[in-house]
Legacy VTK file of the C-alpha trace (Angstrom):
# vtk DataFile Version 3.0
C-alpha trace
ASCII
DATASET POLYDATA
POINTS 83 float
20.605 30.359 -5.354
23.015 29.058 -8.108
26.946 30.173 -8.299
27.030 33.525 -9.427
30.828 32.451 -10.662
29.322 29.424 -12.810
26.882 31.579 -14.320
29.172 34.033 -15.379
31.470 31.069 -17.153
28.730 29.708 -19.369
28.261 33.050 -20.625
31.927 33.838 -21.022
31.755 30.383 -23.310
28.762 31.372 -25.308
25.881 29.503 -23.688
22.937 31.564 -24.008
19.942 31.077 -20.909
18.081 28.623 -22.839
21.516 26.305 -23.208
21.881 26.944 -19.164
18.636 25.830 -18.413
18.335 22.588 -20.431
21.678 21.619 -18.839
20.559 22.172 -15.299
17.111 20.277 -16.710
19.348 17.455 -17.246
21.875 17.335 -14.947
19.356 17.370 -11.722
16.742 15.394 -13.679
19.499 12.484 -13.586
19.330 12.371 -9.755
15.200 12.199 -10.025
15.957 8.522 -10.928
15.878 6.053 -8.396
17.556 3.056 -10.135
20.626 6.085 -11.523
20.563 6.772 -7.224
20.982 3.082 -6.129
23.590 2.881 -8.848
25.605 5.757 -7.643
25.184 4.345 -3.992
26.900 1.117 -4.887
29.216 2.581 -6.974
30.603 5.032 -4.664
32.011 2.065 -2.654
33.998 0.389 -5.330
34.222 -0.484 -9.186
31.872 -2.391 -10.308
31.098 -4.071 -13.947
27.822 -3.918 -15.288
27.035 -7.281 -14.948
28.382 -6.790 -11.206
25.665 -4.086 -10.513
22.606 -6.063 -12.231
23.040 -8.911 -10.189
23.345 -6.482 -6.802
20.460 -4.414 -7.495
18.679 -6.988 -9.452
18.165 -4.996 -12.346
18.076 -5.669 -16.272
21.293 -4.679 -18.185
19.275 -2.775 -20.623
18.421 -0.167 -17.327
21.892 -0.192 -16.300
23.316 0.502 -19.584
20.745 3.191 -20.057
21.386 4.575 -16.790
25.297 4.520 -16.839
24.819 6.526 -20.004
22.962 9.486 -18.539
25.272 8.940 -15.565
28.436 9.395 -17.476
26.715 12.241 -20.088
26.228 14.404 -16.216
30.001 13.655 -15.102
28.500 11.293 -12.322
30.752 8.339 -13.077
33.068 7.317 -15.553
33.160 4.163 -17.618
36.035 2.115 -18.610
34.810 -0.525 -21.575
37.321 -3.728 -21.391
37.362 -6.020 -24.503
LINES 1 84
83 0 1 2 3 4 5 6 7 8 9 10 11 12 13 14 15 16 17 18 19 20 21 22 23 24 25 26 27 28 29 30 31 32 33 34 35 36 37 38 39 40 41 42 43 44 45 46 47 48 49 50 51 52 53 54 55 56 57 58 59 60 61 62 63 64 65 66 67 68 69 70 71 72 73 74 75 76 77 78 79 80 81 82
């Protein structure tokens, strides 16, 4: 059963049901991922750079970019560019 109390808020803000939906859609269909889940895994240990997190996982930086994206669009993690 969701929050009640969250429910309430979106409405208070002017999201209709459809605008609820698609952001639970999202937000949960960012965990389906299992690359977005090792990432969060490492990163929930320390900061790590992009580059830092393809070589652990041995993954391509156009997944990781890709994935950081959706991660930081949910509020999962937060990037810092440098340079």
């Amino acid at each position: 059963m969701t929050n009640k109390n969250i429910i309430k808020e979106c409405y208070k803000n002017g999201f209709n049901e459809k605008e609820i939906y698609e952001a639970y859609r999202i937000f949960f269909g960012t965990l389906v991922s299992k690359s977005r889940l090792k990432i969060i895994n490492l990163l929930r240990k320390e900061k790590k750079n992009v580059s830092e997190i393809m070589q652990e996982l041995g993954m391509n930086q156009t997944v990781v970019s890709h994935d950081l994206g959706r991660l930081k669009e949910c509020g999962f993690v937060e990037v810092k560019s440098i340079g």
